[in-house]
Wavefront OBJ file of the C-alpha trace (Angstrom):
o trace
v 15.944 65.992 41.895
v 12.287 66.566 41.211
v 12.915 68.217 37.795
v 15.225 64.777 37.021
v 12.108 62.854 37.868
v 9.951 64.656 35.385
v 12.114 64.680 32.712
v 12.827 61.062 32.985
v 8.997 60.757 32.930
v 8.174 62.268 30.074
v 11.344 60.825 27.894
v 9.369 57.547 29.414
v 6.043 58.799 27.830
v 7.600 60.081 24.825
v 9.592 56.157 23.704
v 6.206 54.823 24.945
v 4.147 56.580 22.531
v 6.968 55.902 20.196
v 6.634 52.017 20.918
v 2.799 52.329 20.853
v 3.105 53.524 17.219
v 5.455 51.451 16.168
v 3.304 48.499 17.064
v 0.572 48.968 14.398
v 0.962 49.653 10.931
v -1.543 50.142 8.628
v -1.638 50.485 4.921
v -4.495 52.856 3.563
v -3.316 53.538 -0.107
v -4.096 56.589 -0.379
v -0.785 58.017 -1.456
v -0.594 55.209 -3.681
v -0.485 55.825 -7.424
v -3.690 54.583 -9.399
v -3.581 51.988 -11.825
v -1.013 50.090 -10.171
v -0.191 47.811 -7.673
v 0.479 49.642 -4.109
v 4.295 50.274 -3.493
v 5.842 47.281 -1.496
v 3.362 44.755 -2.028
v 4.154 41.611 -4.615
v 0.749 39.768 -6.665
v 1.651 36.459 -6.880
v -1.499 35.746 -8.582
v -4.148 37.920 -9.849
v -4.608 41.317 -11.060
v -4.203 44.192 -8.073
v -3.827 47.492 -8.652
v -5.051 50.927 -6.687
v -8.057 52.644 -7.604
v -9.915 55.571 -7.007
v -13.601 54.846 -4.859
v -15.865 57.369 -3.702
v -17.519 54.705 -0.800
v -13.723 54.040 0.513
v -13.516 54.081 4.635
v -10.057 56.081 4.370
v -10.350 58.240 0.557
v -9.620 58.281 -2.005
v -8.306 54.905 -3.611
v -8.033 51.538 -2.393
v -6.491 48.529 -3.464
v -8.438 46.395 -5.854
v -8.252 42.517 -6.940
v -9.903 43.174 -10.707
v -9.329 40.046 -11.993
v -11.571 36.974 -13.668
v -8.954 33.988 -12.529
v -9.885 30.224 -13.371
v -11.734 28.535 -10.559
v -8.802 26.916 -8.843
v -6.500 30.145 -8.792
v -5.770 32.407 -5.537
v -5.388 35.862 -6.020
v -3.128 36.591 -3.718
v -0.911 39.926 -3.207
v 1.741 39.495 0.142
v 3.356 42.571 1.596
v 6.966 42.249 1.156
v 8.823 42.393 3.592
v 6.599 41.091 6.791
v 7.438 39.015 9.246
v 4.554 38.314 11.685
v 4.411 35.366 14.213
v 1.669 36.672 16.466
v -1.128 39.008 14.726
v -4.084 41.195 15.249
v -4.906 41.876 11.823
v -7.725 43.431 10.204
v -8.634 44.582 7.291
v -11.649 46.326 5.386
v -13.430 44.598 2.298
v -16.051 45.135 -0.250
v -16.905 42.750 -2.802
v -17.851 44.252 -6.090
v -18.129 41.429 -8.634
v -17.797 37.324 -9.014
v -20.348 34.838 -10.579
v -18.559 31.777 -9.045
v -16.575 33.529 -6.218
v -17.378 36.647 -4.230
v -15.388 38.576 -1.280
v -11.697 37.118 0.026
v -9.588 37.809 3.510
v -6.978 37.605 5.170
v -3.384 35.968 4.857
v -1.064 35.347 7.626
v 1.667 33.406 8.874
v 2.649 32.727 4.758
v 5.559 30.883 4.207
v 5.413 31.815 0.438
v 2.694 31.652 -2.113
v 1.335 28.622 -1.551
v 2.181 27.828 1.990
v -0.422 30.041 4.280
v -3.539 30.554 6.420
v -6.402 32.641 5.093
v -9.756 33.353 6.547
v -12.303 34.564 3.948
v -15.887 35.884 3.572
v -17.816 34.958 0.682
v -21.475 37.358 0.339
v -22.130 34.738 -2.454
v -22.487 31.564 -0.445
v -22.801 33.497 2.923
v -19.777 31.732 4.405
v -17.022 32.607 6.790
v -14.216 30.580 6.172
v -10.677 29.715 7.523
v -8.458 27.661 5.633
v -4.479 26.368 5.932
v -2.957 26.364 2.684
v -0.463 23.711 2.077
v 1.250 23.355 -1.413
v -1.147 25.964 -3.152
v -3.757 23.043 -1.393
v -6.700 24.554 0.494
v -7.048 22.341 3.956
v -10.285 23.463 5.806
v -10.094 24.326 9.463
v -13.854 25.665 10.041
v -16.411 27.722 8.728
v -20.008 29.325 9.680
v -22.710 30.701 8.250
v -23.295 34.859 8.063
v -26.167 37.016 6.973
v -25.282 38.432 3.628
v -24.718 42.249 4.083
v -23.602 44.329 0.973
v -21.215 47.221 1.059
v -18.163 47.422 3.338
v -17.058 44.581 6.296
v -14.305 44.354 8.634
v -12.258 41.086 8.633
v -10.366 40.790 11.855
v -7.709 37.899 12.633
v -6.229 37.278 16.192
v -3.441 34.277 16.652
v -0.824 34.168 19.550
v 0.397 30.517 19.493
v -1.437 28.195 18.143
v -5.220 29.649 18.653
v -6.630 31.367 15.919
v -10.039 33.485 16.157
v -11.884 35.184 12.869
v -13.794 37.829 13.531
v -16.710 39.744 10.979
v -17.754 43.148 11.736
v -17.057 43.068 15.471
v -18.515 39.489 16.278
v -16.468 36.602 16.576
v -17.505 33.426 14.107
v -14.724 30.902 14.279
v -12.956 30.152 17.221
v -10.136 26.747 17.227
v -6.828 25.654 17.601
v -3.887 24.732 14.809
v -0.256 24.302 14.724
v 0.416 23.829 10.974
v 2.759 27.236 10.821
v 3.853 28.003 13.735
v 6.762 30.568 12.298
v 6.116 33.965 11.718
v 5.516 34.454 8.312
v 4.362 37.118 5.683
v 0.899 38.847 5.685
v -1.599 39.362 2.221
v -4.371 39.616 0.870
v -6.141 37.120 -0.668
v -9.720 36.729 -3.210
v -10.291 33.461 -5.135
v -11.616 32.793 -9.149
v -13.240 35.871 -10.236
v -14.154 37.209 -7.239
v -13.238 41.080 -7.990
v -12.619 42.623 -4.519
v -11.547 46.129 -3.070
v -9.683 46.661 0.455
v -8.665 48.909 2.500
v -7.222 50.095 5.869
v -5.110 46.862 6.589
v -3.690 46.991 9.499
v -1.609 44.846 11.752
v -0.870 44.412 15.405
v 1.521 42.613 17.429
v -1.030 41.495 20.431
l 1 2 3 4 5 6 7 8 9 10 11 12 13 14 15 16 17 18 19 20 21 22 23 24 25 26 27 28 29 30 31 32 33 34 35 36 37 38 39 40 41 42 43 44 45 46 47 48 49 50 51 52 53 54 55 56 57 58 59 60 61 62 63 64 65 66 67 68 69 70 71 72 73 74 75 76 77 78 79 80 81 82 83 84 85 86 87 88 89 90 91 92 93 94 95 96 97 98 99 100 101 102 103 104 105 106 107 108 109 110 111 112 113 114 115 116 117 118 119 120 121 122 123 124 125 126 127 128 129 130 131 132 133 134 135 136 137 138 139 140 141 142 143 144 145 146 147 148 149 150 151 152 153 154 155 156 157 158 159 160 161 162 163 164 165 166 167 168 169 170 171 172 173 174 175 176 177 178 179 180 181 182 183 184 185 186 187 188 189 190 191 192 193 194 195 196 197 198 199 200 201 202 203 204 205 206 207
């Protein structure tokens, strides 16, 4: 009986460590093939492709947003595939060029390409920003202020229900309330104009 116990036990601690890792997947492009855009993701604007940097959190490459778009244009690349309702995600992101634009985010909840909520840092304005697009339409839902830091930052989304918060390198910025998409929906990555971004390490969560 008391060997039955233990065995049961550990098959318990085996599917839960199972379950545990099946709840998180993270993309780190490492494996992914340079000079191209990492294996099942889809640009529906913009030019993304992996490339090789030596300041990457996770080495060698990352995935890059390289090009100079028009003003109005968002680069955006969505992981086929997806279906997210309820989200931790982060991700990490360095911006590395942009005269009008500078930095990007986070997509979640997207409907397609032009139905979606982003959250987005900009090092050029100094501005943390969360946005619903609707119709390829950017709708404002809040935004603050943050000290302008080079080099790497950690974007972190959390929304169960309706209440979304945006998170910057640990601290939380934004903090409201939205029911615009309330379906689960694809997740991406997202840079406006010529903002020329890298990222890396994104990862989601089921909370």
């Amino acid at each position: 009986m008391k060997t039955t116990v233990i065995t049961a036990m550990m098959m318990l601690g085996v599917a839960a460590a199972c379950l545990a890792s099946e709840a998180v997947k993270t993309w780190k492009f490492d494996n992914a093939r340079p000079g191209v855009l990492a294996e099942g993701f889809y640009a529906a604007a913009g030019q993304w492709k992996v490339k090789p940097d030596a300041t990457a959190p996770s080495k060698p490459n990352v995935l890059a947003q390289m090009a100079k778009s028009s003003d109005d244009t968002f680069n955006l690349a969505l992981v086929a595939g997806t279906s997210y309702r309820d989200v931790d995600l982060t991700v990490k992101m360095r911006a590395i060029g942009g005269t009008k634009e500078q930095g990007g985010g986070l997509v979640w909840r997207a409907k397609d390409a032009r139905n979606y909520y982003v959250a987005c840092y900009n090092p050029l304005e100094s501005k943390y920003r969360l946005y619903k697009v609707l119709n390829n339409g950017r709708i404002e839902l809040a935004r603050t202020g943050i000290m302008p830091i080079s080099g790497w930052h950690i974007l972190r989304i959390v929304m169960v229900g309706n209440h979304i918060e945006c998170y910057c390198d640990g601290n939380k910025y934004l903090d409201i309330r939205d029911s615009t998409y309330t379906e689960a929906g694809r997740i991406g990555l997202w840079t406006k104009a010529d903002a020329q971004t890298f990222f890396d390490d994104l990862a989601v969560t089921v909370p």
